[in-house]
Backbone bond lengths (Angstrom), bond angles and torsions (degrees), N, CA, C in turn:
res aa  C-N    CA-C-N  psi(-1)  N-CA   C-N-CA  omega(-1)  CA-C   N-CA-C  phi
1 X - - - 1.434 - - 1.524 108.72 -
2 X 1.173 118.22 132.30 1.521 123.90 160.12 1.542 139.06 -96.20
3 X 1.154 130.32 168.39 1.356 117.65 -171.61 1.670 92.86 -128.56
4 X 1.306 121.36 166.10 1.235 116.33 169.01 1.601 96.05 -112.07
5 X 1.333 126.23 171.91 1.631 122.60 -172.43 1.596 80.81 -143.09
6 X 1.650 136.05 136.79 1.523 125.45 168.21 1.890 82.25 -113.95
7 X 1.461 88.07 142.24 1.141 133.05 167.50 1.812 133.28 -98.83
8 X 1.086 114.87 156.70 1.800 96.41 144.97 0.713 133.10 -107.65
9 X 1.266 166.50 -169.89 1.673 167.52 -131.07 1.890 96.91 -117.46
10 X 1.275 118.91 -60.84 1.485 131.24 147.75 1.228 114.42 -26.56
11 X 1.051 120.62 -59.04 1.671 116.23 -173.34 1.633 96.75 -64.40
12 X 1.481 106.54 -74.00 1.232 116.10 -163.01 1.780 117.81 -50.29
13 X 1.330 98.21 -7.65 1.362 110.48 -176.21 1.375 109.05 -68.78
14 X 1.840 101.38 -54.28 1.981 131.04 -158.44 1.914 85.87 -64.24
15 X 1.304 109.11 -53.51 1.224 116.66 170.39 1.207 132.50 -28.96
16 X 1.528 116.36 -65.63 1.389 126.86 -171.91 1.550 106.65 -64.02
17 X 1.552 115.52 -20.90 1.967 122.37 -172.65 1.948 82.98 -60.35
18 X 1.599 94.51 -68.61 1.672 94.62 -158.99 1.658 120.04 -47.21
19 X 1.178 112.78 -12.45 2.206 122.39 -154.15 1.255 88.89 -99.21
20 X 1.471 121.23 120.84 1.710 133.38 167.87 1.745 95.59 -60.93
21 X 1.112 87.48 148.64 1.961 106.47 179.85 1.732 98.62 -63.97
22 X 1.168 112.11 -22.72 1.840 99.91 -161.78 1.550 95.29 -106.92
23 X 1.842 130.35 8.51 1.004 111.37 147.07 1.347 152.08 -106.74
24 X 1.347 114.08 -171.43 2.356 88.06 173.56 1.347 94.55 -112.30
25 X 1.719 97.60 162.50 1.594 119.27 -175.48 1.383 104.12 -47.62
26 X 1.093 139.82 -19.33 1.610 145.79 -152.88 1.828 96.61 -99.98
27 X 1.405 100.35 -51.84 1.943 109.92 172.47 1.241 93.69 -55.01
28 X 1.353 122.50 -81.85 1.728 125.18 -162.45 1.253 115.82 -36.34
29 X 1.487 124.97 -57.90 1.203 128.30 136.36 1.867 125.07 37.89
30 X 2.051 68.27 -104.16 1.568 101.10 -158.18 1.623 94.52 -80.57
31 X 1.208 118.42 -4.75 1.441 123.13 -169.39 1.824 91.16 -97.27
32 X 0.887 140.19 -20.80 1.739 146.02 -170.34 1.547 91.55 -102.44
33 X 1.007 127.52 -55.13 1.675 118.59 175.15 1.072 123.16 -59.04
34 X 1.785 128.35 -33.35 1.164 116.15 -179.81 1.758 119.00 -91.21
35 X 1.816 106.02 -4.83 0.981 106.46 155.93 1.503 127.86 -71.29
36 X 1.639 123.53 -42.37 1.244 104.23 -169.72 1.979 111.01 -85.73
37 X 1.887 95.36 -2.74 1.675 82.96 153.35 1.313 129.93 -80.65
38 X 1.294 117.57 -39.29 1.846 115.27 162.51 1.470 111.33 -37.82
39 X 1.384 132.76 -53.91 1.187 148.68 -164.56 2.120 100.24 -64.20
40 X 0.970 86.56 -64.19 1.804 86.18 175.41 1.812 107.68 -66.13
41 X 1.252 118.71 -35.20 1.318 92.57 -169.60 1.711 112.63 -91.59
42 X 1.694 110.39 5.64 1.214 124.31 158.19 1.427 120.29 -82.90
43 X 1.374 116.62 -6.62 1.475 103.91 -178.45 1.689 100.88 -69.01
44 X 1.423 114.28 -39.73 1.808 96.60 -153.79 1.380 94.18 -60.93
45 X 0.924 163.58 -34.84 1.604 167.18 130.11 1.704 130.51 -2.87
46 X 1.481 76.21 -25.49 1.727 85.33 -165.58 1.829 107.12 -80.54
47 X 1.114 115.36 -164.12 1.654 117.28 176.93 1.582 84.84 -100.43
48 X 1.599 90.37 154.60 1.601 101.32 -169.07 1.819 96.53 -83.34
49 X 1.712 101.12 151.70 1.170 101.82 -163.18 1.398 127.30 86.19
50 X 1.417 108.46 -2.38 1.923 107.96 172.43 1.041 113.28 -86.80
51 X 1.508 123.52 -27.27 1.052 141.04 -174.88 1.771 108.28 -52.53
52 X 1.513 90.69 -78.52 1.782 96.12 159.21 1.400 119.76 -24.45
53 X 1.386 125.77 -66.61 1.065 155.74 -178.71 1.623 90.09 -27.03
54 X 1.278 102.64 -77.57 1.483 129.22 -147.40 2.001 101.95 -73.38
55 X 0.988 112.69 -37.21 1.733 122.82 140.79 1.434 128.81 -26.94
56 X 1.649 109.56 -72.15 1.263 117.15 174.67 1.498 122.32 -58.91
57 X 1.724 106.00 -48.21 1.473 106.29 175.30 1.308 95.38 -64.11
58 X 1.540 163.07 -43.98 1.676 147.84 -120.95 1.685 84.33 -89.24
59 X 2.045 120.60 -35.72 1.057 138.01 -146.78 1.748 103.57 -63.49
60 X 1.876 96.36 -65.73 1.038 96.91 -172.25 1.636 126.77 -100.70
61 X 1.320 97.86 38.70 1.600 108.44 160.39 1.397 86.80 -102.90
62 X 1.292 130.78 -77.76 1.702 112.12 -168.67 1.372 101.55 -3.38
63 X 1.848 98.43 -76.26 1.472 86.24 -149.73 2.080 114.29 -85.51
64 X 0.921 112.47 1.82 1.583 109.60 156.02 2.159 111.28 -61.62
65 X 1.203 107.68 -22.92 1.601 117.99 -178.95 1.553 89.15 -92.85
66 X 0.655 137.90 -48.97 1.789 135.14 177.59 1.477 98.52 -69.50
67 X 1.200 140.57 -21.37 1.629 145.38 -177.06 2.208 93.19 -79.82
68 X 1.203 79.70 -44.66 1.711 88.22 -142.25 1.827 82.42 -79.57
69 X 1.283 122.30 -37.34 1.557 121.03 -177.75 1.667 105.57 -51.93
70 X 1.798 105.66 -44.16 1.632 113.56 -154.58 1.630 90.51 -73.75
71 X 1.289 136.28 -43.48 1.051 129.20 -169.67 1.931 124.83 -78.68
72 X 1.199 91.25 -1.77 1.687 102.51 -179.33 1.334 90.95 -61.43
């Protein structure tokens, strides 16, 4: 069974930078979800304050990929 997910052209754009050419939207995906679950269930572990850390940097790559989309 499949799902459809709607997007915008923007999103799907910031998107397509991060997705290796040899995978499908469904890999990239499940490959971005199981990162930002590793990532949360590594914080209680982490040094206090990485967490933050790790927030701000996630922040401003978005928007450097929203920089780098607007200027294509």
């Amino acid at each position: 069974m499949s799902t459809s997910i709607r997007v915008s052209d923007d999103t799907k754009s910031m998107l397509a930078v991060l997705k290796e050419d040899d995978e499908s939207w469904d890999e990239f995906l499940a490959r971005l979800a199981r990162r930002e679950r590793d990532v949360d269930e590594l914080g209680g572990f982490a040094a206090e304050g990485i967490e933050k850390s790790m927030e701000q940097t996630h922040e401003d790559l978005n928007e450097s990929l929203a920089d780098n989309v607007e200027t294509e």
